[in-house]
N, C-alpha and C positions, 0 to 999 in steps of 0.2 A: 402595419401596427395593429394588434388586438384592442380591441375595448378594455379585456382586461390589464392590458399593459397601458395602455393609454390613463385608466383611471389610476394604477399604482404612478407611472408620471407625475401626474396632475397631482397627486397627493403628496411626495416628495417635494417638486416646487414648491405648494402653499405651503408645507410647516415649513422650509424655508424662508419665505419668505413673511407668510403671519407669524413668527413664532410668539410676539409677544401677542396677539390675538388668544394663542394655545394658551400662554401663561396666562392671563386674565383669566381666561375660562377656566383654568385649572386654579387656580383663587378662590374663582368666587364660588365655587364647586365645595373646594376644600372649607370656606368658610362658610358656606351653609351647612353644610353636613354636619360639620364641628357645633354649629351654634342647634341644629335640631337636636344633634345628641345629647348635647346639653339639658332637652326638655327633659330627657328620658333617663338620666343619670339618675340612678338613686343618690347622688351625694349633693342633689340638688333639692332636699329635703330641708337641708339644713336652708337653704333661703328662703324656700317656700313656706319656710314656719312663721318668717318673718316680714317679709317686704313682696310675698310673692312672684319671686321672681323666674317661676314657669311661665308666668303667664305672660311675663315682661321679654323674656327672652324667645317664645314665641311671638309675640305681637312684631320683635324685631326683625324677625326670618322673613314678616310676611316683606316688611319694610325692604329685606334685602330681596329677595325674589325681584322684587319690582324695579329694583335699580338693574338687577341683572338682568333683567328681560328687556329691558330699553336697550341697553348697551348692547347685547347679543345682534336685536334684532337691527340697531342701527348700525352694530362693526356688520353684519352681513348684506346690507344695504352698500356698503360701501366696497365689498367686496365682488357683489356680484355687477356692479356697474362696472368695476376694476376688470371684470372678467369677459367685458361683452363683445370684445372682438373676437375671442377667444370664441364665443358661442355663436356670433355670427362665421367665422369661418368652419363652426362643425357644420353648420345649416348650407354653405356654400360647395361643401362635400357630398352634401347629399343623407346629412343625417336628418331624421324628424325631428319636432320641439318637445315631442314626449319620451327620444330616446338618449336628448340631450341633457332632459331631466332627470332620467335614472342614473345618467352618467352621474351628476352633480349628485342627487342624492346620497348614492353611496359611498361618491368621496366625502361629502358633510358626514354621512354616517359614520364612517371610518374616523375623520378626524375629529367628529365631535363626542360619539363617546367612548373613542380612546381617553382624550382628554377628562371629561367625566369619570370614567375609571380609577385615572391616575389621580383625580381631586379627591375623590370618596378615599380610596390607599393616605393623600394625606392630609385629608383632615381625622378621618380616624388616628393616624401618629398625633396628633397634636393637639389631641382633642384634650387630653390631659392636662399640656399644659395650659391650655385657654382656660382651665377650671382653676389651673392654679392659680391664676391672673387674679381670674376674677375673685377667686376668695381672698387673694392678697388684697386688693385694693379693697374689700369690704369688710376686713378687717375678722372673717370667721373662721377659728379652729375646726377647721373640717379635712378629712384625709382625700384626697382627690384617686382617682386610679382608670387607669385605663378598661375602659367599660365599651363595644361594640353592640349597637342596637340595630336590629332588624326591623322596627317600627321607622327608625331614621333614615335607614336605607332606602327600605321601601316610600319617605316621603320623599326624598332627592331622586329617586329613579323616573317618582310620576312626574316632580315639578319640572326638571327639566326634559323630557322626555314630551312634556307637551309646550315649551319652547321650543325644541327642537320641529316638532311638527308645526308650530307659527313661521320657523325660517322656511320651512320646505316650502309652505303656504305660498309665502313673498315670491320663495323663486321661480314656483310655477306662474305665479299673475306676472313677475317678468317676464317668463320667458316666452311668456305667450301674447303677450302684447306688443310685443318689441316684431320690427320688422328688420331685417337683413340690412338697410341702409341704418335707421334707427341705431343699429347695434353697433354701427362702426361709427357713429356720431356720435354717444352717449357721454366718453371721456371728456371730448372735448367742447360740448356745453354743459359741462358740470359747474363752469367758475364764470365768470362774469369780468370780461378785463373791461377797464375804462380808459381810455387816453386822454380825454379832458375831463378837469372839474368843472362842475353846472353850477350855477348861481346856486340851483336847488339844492344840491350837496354842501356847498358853503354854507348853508341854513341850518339845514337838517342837523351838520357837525356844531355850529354855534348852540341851537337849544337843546341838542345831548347833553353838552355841557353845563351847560344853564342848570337842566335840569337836575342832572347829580350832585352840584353843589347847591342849588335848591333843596334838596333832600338832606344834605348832609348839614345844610343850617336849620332846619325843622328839627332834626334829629335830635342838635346842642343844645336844643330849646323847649323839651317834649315836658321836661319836669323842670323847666327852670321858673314856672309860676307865670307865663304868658299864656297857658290855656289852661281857664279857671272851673271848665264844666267836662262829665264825662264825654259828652255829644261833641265837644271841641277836640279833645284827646284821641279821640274816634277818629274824628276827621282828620286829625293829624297824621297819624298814623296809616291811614291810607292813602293820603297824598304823598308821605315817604314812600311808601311803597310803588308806586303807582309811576312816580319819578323818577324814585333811582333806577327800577325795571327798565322805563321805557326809555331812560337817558342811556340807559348801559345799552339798548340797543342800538337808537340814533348815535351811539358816542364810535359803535364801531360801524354801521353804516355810513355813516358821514363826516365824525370829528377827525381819524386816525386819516383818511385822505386830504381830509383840509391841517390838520397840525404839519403831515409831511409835504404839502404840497407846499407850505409855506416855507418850509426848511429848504427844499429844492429850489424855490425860487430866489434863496437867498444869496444861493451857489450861481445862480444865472445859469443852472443847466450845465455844470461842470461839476459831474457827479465822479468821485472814483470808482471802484469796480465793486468795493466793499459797500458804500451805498447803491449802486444801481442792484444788486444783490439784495440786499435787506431791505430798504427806503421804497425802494419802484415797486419789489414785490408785495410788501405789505401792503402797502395802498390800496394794492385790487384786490387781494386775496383775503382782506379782513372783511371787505364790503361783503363779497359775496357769502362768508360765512358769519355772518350777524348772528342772524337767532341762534346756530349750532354756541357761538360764544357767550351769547350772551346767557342763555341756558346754564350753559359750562361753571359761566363768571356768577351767576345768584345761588345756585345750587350749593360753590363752593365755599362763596359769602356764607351761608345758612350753614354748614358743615362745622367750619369755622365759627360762624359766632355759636352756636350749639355746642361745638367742642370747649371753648371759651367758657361762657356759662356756666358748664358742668363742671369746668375744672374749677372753676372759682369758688362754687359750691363747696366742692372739696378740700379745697387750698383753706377755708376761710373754716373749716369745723371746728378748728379748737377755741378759735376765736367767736365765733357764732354761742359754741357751750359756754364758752365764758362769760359773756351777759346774758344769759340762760340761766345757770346757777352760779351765783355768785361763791363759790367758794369750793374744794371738791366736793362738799356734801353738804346739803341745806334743808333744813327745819322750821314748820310755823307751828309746830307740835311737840311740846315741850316735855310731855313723856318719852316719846318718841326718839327724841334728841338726846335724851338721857338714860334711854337704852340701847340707843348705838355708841353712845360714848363709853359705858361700863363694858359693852362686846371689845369696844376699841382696845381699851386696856387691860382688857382680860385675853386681850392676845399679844400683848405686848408691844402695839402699836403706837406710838407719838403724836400727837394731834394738837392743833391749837384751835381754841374756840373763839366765835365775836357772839354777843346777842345784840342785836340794835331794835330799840323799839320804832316803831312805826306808827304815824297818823295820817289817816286819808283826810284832808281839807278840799275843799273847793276854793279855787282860784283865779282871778281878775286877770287875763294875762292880753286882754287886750292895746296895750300900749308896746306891747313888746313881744308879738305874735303875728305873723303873716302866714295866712292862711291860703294858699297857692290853687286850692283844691274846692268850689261851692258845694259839692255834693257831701261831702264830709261831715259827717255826726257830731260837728262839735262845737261846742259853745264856747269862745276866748273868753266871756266874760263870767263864764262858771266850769271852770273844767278841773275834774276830781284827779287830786296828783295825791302819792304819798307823799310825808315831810321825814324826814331824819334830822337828829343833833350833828352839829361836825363833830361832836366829843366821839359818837361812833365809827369816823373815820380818822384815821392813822395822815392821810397824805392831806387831808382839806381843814384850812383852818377859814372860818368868817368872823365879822363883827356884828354885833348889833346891829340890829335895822339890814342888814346885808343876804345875800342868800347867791348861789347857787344851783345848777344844774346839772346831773349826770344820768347816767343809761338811758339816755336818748336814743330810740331804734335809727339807723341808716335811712330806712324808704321814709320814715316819718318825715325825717327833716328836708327831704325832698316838697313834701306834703303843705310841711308847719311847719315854716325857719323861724330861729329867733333874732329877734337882732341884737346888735355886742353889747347894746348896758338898755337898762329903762327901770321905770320902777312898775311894779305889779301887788297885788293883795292879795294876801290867803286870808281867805275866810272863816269866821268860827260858828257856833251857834249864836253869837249874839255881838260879837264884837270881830272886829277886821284889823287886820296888822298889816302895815304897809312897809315895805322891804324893796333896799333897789337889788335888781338884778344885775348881776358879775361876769355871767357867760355861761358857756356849755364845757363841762369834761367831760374826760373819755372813763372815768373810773370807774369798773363794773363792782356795784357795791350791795346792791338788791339783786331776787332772783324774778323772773317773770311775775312769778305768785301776786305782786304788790302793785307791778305796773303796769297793768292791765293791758300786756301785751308789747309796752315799747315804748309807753308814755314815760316824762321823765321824772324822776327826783328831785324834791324840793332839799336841799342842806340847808341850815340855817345854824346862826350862834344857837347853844344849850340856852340863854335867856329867854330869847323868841318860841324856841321849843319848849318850853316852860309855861310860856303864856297861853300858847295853841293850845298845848296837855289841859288845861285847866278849863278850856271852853270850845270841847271838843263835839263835835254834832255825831251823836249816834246812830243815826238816821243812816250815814254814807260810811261806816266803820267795815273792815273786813273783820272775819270773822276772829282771823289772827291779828297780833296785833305786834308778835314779835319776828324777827327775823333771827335764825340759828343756822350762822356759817364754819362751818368744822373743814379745816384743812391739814392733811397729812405732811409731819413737817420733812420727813424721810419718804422722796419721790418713790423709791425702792419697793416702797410697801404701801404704793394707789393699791394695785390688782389682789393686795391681799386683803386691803381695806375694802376694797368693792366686791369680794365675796362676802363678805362679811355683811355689807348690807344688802345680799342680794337672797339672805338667810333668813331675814325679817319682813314683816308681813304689814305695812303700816297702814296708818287710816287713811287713807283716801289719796288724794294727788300730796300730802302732807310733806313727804320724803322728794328730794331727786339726790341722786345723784351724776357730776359732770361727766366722768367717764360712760356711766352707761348713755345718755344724753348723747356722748360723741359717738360710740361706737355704733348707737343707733340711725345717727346720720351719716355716718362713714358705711356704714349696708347700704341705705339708700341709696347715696349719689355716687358712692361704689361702682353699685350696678346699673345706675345712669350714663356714669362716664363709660364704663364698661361699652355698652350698647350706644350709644354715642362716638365713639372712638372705631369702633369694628366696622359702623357704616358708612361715618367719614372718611374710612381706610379705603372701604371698595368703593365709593365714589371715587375718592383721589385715583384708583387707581383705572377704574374704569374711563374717567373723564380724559388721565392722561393720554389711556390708548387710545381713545376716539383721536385725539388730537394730532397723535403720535400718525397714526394712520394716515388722516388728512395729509402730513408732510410725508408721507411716503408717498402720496396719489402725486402731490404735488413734485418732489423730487422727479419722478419719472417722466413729468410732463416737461420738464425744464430740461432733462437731459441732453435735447437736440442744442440749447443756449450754452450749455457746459463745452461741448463738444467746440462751438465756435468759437468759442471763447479760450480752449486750449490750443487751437489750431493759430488763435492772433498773437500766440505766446504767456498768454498767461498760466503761470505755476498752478500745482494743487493746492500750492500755499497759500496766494491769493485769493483763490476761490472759495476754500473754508473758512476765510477769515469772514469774509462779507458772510456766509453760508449760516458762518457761528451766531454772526448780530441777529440773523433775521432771525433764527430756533431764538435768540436772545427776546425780540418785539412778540416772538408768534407764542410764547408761551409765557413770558414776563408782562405784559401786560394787560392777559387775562387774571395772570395771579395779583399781580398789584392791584388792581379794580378790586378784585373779590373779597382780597385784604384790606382796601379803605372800606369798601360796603360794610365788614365786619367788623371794622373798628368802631365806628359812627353806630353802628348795631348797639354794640355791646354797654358801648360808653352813654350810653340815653339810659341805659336800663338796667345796668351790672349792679346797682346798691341793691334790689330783690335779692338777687341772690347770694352774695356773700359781703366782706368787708375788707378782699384785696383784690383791687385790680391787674396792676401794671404786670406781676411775675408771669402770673397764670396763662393771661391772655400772650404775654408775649413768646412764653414758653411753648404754647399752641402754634400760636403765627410760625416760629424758626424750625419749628420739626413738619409741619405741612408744607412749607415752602421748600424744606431743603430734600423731603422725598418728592413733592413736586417735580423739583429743576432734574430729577434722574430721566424723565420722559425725555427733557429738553437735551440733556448730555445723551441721550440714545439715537435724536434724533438726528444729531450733526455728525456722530457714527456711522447713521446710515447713510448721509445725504457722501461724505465722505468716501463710500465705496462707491454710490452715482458719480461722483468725481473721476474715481479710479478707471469707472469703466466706462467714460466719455468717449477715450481714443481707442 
């Protein structure tokens, strides 16, 4: 047989047998390419005018390079161990170790930037639409087209191109370090079997545990006003960390052989075929691959609660606008107000107007304020709140002496909870009014302008507003003192109403309006999620094939077990059933980890960023999990043909 026949061999086998090795690579190929192109679109002008998102969508490439350089270099790691009998019997022929490497070279060469080729072909097809995406979800009228850059090329040719010479790197320090016995030993001290558990293993598995649910009660507890200083929250926060990492390791080092050792010993050692399959295998084969999972399981934790996050961000913008400006258009500029209201009707618009006057008092609210947080700027027993009539709202009615609170920011009350009644004082310039407190609602009635960010509103009866107006301190007054809420009553005609004020030129921060507000943050976290999503994509999909891989080293090495196993009578039936449970533990209980890690994430911290939890995040978890389980349905495909060809 020729060398050149030998390497076309060699090259037939592997896409064979890597093929989804090829498809990753042709992934992450295609989606870098797409996302460079991206930089160099001119229809990527239109973001760049606003949210910069050149610069965002590069800084993500570097992010993806580096996920794809890990994986490369570790699917070749895994592959060239895969190959070492293979190299040890070129060497037992009589070939050299430097003409074993030209051998390998060229077939990498061949299969890897064919594959490259084929990525560059399609992510250029698709590049188009990724721009589509991305301007759909940012909410910007811009025309997308198919556009081919040679700046892009030329970066995809160099970056992987000098991956590629890091694989060659590795294969040459193997192949040159490895001795002829070395080579035909390498397979089979890859995994580490254990036939007994050690006292030490029982430990190790116990404070894995310990520690994860240690992390995950710190987590419930991060903002619930048990840690009252920055330096405490600090610490908090790295002992979550710290915990859940190193429990997630000790949990498959040593908990996953003690949870099943105790299952087994429940049985008295009278395992059927489908556990001695699933149960006895996973025991050893998660020990020894610890850090590869537990790597796997934080990564995809962070993908996930990232993914989460952004979307909530997203999920929560009209809601976020809506205690932002109180109304679709809002005015503390009463010219102002009254010359977008004559535009309004001089285009034959419908509108309904509110004005609510406003007083900034300081306020007593020590009796009825917990303060969660020491470092906090704020004084409960002088803290400057605007006050409203309930005459200016429609849904709130008080009495005398009574009062109210609304547009209370989310993270605030995290901060500075109140509690359900007490009494409290607003202060005047020279006389104090005492008023019991009723509770907190949700009615967004004032726009940021008044509440100095998130701080709440005082309602009280028109009497009590009467008495304050009368003895008001000018000293703590905003400049404005009215609030002007214009809402379009014909939803049909926002976007004609929002060019309309996007015609006028007004004094200062004076004007907002909600739609621009929302569309403005719909760019942003648009292009967050965007770039969030694309990387959590090539992780998921990169992490699957490491994994996926793994159970192919694995299927192979067990092949001899299938065989005796079909010979004692057992069916192919049989044997994929246990075959299914174990792809079932080997890839469900990294995802399940990853998914509590990122529930506990999210739920300590998810009021920053938006004001809906449960859809967002959940909607995230069932579309990650359910391309996830495609690895896991691939892999009992394949172990399935190992089956086949047992006998």
């Amino acid at each position: 047989m020729s060398i050149k026949h030998l390497i076309f061999q060699n090259l037939k086998k592997n896409i064979k047998n890597y093929y989804l090795y090829v498809f990753a690579l042709i992934f992450s190929v295609s989606l870098y390419f797409a996302f460079v192109t991206l930089q160099y679109d001119p229809a990527m002008n239109e973001v760049e005018g606003s949210v910069k998102g050149a610069a965002a969508i590069k800084s993500a490439s570097i992010l993806l390079v580096a996920i794809v350089s890990i994986f490369l270099l570790y699917a070749n790691t895994i592959f060239i161990k895969r190959r070492s009998k293979e190299i040890g019997l070129f060497q037992l022929i009589g070939m050299t170790k430097n003409r074993i490497f030209r051998i390998l070279t060229i077939e990498n060469f061949m299969l890897y930037f064919g594959s490259l080729l084929i990525g560059i072909l399609l992510g250029f097809s698709v590049s188009k639409l990724i721009i589509m995406i991305l301007f759909k979800v940012m909410q910007i009228n811009a025309i997308a087209e198919l556009h081919f850059s040679t700046e892009a090329l030329a970066q995809t040719l160099i970056v992987f191109a000098v991956i590629y010479l890091l694989i060659m790197f590795m294969n040459y320090l193997f192949i040159k370090r490895q001795s002829i016995l070395a080579l035909f030993r390498i397979v089979s001290s890859t995994e580490t079997r254990v036939k007994k558990l050690s006292i030490w293993e029982i430990v190790i598995g116990a404070v894995g545990i310990i520690m994860i649910l240690s992390g995950y009660y710190i987590s419930s507890k991060l903002f619930g006003g048990d840690f009252t200083t920055i330096n405490e929250l600090f610490l908090a926060m790295i002992f979550i960390l710290g915990s859940v990492i190193l429990g997630t390791y000790l949990f498959y080092k040593g908990s996953i052989s003690f949870i099943f050792n105790i299952i087994r010993k429940k049985k008295d050692g009278y395992l059927t075929i489908k556990e001695v399959l699933s149960l006895s295998s996973i025991m050893f084969r998660m020990k020894s691959n610890a850090l590869l999972l537990t790597i796997i399981t934080t990564v995809s934790a962070l993908a996930i609660g990232l993914l989460s996050l952004s979307y909530i961000s997203y999920y929560s913008i009209e809601k976020t606008a809506e205690h932002t400006v109180a109304g679709d258009f809002s005015f503390t500029n009463v010219n102002d107000g009254e010359k977008f209201e004559k535009s309004l009707a001089a285009n034959n618009i419908s509108f309904h107007e509110r004005k609510i006057r406003v007083i900034q008092a300081d306020a007593n609210l020590k009796n009825i304020l917990d303060t969660n947080l020491e470092e906090l700027n704020f004084d409960p027993k002088k803290m400057k709140l605007p006050v409203i009539s309930d005459q200016a709202v429609d849904t709130i009615d008080v009495a005398p002496g009574q009062a109210v609170f609304t547009d209370y920011n989310n993270a605030l009350q995290k901060f500075m909870s109140f509690k359900a009644s007490g009494q409290f004082d607003l202060i005047g310039k020279s006389k104090t009014i005492q008023l019991t407190y009723l509770g907190l609602r949700n009615d967004s009635v004032l726009s940021l302008d008044f509440t100095a960010g998130g701080l709440p509103v005082v309602i009280v009866n028109q009497t009590d507003f009467e008495r304050l107006q009368k003895d008001i301190n000018p000293a703590i007054q905003n400049k404005s003192t009215l609030f002007i809420g214009i809402d379009v009553k014909n939803e049909d005609q926002l976007e004609k109403a929002n060019q309309v004020f996007n015609e006028f030129k007004f004094n200062g921060d004076s004007a907002r309006s909600r739609l621009e507000i929302s569309n403005g943050m719909k760019q942003i976290m648009g292009l967050t999620m965007f770039i969030v999503g694309f990387l959590g994509l090539t992780f998921l999909v990169t992490s699957g094939c490491i994994l996926y891989f793994k159970q192919m080293g694995e299927s192979e090495e067990e092949k001899p077990n299938y065989s005796i196993l079909r010979k004692l009578g057992f069916t192919r039936s049989d044997l994929l059933k246990g075959i299914s449970r174990k792809q079932l533990f080997s890839f469900g209980i990294p995802l399940v980890i990853g998914l509590a890690h990122s529930y506990f994430a999210v739920k300590s911290g998810w009021f920053f960023f938006g004001t809906e939890l449960w859809t967002p995040m959940i909607i995230v978890m069932i579309l990650y999990a359910a391309l996830y389980s495609v690895f896991g349905i691939l892999s009992v495909l394949y172990y399935k043909k190992v089956i086949r060809d047992a006998l």
